[in-house]
C-alpha positions as CSV (number, residue, x, y, z in Angstrom):
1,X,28.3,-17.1,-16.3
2,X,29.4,-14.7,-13.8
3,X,33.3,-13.1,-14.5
4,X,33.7,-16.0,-11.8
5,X,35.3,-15.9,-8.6
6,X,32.3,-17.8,-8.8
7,X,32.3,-17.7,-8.4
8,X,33.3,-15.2,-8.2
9,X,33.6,-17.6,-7.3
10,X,35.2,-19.7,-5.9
11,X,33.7,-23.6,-5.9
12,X,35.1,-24.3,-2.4
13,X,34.1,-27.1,0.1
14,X,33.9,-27.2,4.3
15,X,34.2,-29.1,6.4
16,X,36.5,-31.6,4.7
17,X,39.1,-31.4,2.2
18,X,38.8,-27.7,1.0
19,X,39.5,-26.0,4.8
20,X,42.9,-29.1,5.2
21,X,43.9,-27.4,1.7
22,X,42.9,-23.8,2.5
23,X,44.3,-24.4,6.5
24,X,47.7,-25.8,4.9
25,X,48.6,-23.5,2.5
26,X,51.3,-20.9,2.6
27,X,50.2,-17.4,4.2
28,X,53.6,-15.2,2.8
29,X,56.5,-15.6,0.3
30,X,59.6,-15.7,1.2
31,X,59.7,-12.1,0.3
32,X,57.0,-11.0,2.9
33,X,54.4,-11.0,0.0
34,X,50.9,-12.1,0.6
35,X,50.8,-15.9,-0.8
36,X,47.6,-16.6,-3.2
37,X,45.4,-18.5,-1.9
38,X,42.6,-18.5,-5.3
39,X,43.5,-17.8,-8.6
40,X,40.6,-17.6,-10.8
41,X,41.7,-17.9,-14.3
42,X,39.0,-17.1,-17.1
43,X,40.0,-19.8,-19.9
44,X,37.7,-18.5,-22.4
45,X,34.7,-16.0,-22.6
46,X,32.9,-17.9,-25.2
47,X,29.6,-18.7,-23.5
48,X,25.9,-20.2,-24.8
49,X,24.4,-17.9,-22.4
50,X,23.5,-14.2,-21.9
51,X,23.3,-13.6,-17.9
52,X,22.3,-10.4,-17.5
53,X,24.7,-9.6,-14.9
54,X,27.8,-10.5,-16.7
55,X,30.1,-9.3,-19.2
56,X,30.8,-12.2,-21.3
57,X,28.2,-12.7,-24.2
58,X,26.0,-15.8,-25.8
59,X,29.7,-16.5,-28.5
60,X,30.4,-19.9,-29.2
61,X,33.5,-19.4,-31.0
62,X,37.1,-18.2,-29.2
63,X,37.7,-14.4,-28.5
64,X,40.6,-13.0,-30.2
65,X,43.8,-13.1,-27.6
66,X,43.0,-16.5,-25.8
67,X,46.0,-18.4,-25.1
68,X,47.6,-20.8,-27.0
69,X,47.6,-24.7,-25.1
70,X,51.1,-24.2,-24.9
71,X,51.1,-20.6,-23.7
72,X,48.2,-21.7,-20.8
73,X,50.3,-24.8,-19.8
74,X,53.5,-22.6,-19.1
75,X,51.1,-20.0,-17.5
76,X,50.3,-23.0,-14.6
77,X,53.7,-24.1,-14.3
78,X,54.1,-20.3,-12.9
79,X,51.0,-20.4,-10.3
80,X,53.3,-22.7,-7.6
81,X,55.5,-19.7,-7.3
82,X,53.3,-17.7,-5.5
83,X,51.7,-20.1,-3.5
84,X,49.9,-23.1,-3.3
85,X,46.8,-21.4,-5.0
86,X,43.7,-23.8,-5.8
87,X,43.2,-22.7,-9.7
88,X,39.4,-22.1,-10.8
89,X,39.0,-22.9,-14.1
90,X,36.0,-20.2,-15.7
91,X,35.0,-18.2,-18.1
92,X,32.2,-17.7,-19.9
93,X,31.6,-21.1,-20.1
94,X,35.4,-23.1,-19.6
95,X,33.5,-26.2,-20.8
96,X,33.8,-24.9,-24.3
97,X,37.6,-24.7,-24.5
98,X,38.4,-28.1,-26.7
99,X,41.5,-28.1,-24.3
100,X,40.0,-27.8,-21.1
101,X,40.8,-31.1,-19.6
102,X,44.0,-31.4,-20.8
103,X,44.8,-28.0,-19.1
104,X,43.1,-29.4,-15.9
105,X,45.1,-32.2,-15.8
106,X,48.7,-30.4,-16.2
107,X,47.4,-28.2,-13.3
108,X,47.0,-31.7,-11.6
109,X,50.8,-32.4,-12.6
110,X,51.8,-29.2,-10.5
111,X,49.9,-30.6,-7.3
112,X,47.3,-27.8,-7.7
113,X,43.6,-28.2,-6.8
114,X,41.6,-27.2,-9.3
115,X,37.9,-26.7,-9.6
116,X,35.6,-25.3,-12.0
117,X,32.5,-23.0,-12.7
118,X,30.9,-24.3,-15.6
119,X,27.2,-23.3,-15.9
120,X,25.8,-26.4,-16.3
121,X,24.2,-26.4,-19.5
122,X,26.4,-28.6,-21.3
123,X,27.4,-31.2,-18.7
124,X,25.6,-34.6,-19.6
125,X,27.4,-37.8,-18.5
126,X,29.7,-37.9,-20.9
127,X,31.6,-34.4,-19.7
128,X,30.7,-35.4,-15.8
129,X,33.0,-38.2,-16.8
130,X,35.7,-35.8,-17.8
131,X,35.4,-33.7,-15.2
132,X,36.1,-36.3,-12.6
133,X,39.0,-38.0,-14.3
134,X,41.0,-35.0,-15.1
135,X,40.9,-34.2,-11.5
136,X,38.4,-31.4,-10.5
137,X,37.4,-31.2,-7.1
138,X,34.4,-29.6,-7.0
139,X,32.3,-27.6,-9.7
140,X,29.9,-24.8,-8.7
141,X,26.6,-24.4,-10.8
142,X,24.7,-21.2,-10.6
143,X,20.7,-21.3,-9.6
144,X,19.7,-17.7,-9.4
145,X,16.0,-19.0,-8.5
146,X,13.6,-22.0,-7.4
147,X,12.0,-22.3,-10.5
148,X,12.9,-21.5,-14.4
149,X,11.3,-18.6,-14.8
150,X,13.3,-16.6,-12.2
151,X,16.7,-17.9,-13.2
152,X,16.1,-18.0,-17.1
153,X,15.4,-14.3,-16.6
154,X,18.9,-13.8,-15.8
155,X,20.5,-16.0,-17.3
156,X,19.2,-14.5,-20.9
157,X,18.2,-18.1,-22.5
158,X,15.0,-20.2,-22.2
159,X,16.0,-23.4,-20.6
160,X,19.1,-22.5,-18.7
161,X,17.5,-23.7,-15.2
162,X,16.5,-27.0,-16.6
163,X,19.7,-27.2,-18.1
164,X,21.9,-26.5,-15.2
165,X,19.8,-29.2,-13.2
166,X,20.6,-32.1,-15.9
167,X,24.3,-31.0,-15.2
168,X,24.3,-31.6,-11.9
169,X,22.3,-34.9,-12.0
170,X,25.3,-36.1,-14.6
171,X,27.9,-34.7,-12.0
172,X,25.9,-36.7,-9.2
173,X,26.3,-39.5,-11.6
174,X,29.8,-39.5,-11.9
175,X,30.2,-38.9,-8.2
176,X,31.6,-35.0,-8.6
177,X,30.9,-32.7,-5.7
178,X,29.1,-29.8,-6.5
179,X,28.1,-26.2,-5.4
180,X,25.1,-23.7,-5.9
181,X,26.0,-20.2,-6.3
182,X,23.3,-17.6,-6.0
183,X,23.3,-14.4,-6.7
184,X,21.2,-11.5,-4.8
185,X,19.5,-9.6,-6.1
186,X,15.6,-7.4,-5.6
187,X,14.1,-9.8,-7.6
188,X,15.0,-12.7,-5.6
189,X,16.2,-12.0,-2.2
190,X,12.8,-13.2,-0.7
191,X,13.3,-16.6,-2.6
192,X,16.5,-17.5,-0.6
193,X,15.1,-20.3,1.8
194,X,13.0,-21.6,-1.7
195,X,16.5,-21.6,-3.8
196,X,18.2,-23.0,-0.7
197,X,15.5,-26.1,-0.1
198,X,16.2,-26.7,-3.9
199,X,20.2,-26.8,-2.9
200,X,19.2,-29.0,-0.5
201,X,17.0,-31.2,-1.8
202,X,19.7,-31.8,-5.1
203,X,22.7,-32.4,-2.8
204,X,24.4,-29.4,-2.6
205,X,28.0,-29.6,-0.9
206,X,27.4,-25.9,-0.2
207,X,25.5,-23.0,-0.8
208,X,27.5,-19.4,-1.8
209,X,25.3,-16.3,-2.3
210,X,26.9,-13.4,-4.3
211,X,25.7,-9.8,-3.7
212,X,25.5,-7.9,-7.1
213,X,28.7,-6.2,-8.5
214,X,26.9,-3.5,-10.7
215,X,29.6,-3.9,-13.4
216,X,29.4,-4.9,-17.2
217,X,25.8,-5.6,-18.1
218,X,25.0,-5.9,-14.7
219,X,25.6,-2.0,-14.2
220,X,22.0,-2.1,-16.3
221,X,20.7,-3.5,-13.4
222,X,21.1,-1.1,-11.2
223,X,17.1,-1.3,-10.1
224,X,18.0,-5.1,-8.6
225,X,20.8,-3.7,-6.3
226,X,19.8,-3.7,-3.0
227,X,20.7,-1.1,-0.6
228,X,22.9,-0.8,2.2
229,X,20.4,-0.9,4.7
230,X,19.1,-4.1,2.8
231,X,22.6,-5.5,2.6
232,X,22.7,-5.9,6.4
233,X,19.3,-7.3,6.6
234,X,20.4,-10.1,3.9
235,X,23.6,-10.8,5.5
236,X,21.9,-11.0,9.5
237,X,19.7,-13.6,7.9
238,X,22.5,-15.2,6.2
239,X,24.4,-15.3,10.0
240,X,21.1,-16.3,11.6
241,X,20.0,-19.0,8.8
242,X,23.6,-20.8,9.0
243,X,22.5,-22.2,12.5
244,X,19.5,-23.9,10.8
245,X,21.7,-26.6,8.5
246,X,25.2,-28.6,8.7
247,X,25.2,-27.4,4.7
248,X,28.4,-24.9,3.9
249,X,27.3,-21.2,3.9
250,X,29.4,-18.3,2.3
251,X,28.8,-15.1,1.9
252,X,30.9,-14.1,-1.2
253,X,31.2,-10.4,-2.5
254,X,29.8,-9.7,0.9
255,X,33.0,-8.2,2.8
256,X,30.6,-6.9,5.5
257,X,29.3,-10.5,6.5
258,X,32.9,-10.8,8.4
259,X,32.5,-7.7,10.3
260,X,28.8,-8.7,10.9
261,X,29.6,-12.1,11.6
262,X,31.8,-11.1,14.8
263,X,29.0,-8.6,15.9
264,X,26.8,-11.2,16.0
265,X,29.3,-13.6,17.5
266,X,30.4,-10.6,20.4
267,X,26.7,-10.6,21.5
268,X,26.1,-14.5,21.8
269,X,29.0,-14.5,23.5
270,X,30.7,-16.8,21.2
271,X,34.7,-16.7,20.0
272,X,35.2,-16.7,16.6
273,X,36.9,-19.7,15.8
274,X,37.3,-22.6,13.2
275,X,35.4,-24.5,15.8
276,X,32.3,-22.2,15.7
277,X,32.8,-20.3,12.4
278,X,34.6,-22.9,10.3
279,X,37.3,-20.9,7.6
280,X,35.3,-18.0,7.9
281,X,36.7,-17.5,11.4
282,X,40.2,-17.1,9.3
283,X,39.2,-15.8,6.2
284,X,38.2,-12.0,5.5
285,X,35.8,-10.1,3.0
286,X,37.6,-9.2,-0.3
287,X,40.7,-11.3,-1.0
288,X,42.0,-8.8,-4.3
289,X,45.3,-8.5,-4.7
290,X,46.0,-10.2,-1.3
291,X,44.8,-13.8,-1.8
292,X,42.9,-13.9,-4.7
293,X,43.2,-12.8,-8.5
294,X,42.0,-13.4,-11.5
295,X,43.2,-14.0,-14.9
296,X,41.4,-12.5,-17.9
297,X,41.4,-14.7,-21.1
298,X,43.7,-12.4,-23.1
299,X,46.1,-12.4,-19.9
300,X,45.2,-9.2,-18.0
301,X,45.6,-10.0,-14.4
302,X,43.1,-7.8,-11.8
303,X,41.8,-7.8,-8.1
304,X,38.5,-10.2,-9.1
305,X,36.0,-10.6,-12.1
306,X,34.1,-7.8,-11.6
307,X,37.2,-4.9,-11.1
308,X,38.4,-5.0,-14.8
309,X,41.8,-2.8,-13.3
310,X,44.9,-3.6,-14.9
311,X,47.1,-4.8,-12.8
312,X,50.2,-6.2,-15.3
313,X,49.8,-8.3,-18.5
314,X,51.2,-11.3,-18.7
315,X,52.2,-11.9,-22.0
316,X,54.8,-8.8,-20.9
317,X,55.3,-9.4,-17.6
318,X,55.9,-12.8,-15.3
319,X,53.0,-13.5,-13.3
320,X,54.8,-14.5,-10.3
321,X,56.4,-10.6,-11.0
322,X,53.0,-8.9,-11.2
323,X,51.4,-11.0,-8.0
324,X,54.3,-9.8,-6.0
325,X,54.8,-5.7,-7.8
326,X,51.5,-4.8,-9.4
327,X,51.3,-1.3,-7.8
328,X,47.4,-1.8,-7.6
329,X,48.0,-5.0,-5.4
330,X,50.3,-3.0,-3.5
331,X,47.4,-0.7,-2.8
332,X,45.1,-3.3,-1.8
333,X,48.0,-4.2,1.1
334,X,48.2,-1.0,2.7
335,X,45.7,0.1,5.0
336,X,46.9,3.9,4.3
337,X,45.4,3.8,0.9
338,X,42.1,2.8,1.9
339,X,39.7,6.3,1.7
340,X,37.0,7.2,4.0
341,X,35.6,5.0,6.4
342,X,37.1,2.0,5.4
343,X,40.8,2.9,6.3
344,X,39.9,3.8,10.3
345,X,37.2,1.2,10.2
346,X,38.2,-1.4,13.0
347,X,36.8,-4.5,11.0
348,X,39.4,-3.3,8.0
349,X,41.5,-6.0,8.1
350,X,38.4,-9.1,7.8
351,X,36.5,-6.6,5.4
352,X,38.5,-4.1,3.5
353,X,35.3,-3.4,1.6
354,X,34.0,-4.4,-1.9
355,X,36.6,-3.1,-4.5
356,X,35.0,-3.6,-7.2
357,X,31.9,-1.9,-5.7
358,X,33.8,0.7,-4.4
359,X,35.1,1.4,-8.2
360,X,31.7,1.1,-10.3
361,X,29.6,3.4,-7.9
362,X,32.3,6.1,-7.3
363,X,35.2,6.0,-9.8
364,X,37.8,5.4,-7.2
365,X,38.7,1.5,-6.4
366,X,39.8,2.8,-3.0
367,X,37.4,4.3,-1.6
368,X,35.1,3.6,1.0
369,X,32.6,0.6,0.0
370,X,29.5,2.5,-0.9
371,X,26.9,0.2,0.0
372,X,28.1,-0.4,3.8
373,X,25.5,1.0,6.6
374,X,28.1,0.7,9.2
375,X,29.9,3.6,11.0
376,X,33.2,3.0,12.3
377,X,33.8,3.6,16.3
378,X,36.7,6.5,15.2
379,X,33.8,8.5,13.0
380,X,30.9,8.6,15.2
């Protein structure tokens, strides 16, 4: 799977109970400090697949420096002090942790939601079952194309697309919501409206689309990343091709969508609201370091899956200490530290740029997002 806010992110829900949770939770600390709103924690990176735009590996067995169940237990009793943060469980594939409910259900103890990104493969009825009782939410399954041939490419393993769609028939069975992730990329950017008839069609609660972090093995894909021009083409079809279903929508890795959004919106004549936009009226581009973070399996906390920055360690430092001190984050909170356009940009604060993006193509995490066509009013 991807290295998942993911999904990458995040399995979230709207309308219903996902925007009451993500409407009532805590926007500061009693400190001033941001509150986190997503924590994705990567339980394991043992995986049965390959995706090609991924950094985890087809490895059954544990990587060296995965927690202890007693060291991941007193990791969640930590996540209520900086928030009330739903908890993504992920990996590689979180399904093939032997403790994974058990750590589910202790989250549950704390009053967290939690949800998961399992790839689907190794869901049958049996695990659907599990998945409900120990409390998840909402799971999101990755479908990278309408057919197997598309989606097995990138997933690395014959049989991943039929696969995933058994999973979700067992978590329809055991009445567990569900999400489709997609990733964009070349290949399949023109097989959207196919990929989302097939969301459709299966049940979907929603329907998240991912543009392509070039990092990991994914930086070997560098021929499927569209370009910035092609970004905004995606993402006005996205804005335009939400109007045509009640289905959730979310643009995820796709800071620009919220500046494009409110373009869009300014020349309908429409206010951006959770009325007209749902949470995406209130929510903003790249979360890192401000609402969202993610937990590697050895402990390294960073900005997402996809910016492997170290940001504090938590086998040496508090989490709750890093969330609130990690210099990095402290970056990510100032608007002074952004670099060229993105600083002066006046969409900064629902944008901020892709991070992660901004570090693979250039070097520099902070500076300006490389693949946005947009010039801000103060530069032209």
């Amino acid at each position: 799977m991807h290295p998942k806010q993911h999904p990458h992110g995040a399995p979230t829900g709207h309308p219903g109970s996902h925007d009451v949770k993500m409407a009532a939770q805590r926007t500061t600390l009693d400190d001033g400090t941001p509150a986190a709103r997503l924590i994705a924690w990567e339980v394991t990176r043992s995986c049965n697949l390959a995706c090609k735009h991924c950094r985890a590996e087809a490895h059954l067995d544990p990587y060296p420096g995965e927690f202890s169940t007693e060291d991941a237990k007193a990791l969640i009793d930590t996540f209520p002090e900086v928030g009330d943060p739903i908890i993504i469980f992920t990996g590689g594939e979180p399904l093939l942790r032997p403790d994974i409910f058990e750590l589910v259900r202790h989250a549950r103890s704390k009053n967290l939601r939690c949800v998961m990104a399992p790839n689907g493969t190794l869901v049958n009825d049996e695990v659907a079952q599990k998945i409900k009782e120990s409390g998840i939410a909402r799971c999101s399954i990755s479908i990278d194309g309408p057919e197997a041939v598309s989606h097995d490419f990138l997933r690395g393993v014959p049989g991943a697309f039929d696969g995933a769609l058994a999973g979700i028939e067992a978590l329809k069975r055991a009445g567990v919501e569900f999400q489709i992730n997609t990733t964009v990329t070349r290949g399949n950017f023109n097989s959207f409206k196919d990929i989302f008839k097939l969301a459709e069609k299966l049940g979907a609660a929603a329907w998240h689309i991912f543009l392509l972090v070039p990092t990991g093995r994914a930086a070997q894909l560098g021929a499927e990343v569209i370009s910035g021009e092609e970004y905004e083409e995606v993402l006005n079809w996205f804005y335009d091709f939400r109007k045509t279903t009640s289905m959730h929508l979310k643009a995820t890795c796709a800071p620009h969508y919220y500046r494009i959004m409110r373009q869009r919106a300014k020349e309908e004549g429409l206010p951006v609201t959770p009325q007209t936009f749902g949470m995406d009226a209130v929510s903003k581009g790249c979360l890192g370091g401000t609402g969202f973070c993610f937990i590697s399996h050895t402990g390294q906390v960073q900005p997402c899956g996809y910016l492997e920055l170290d940001c504090g360690q938590i086998r040496e430092t508090p989490f709750p200490e890093i969330w609130r001190n990690s210099p990095q984050f402290a970056n990510f909170r100032n608007r002074e530290a952004y670099k060229g356009k993105c600083g002066p940009c006046e969409y900064h604060n629902v944008c901020s740029g892709c991070r992660a993006r901004a570090h693979t193509m250039s070097g520099d995490y902070m500076a300006e997002e490389p693949l946005c066509a947009y010039t801000p009013q103060k530069l032209r």
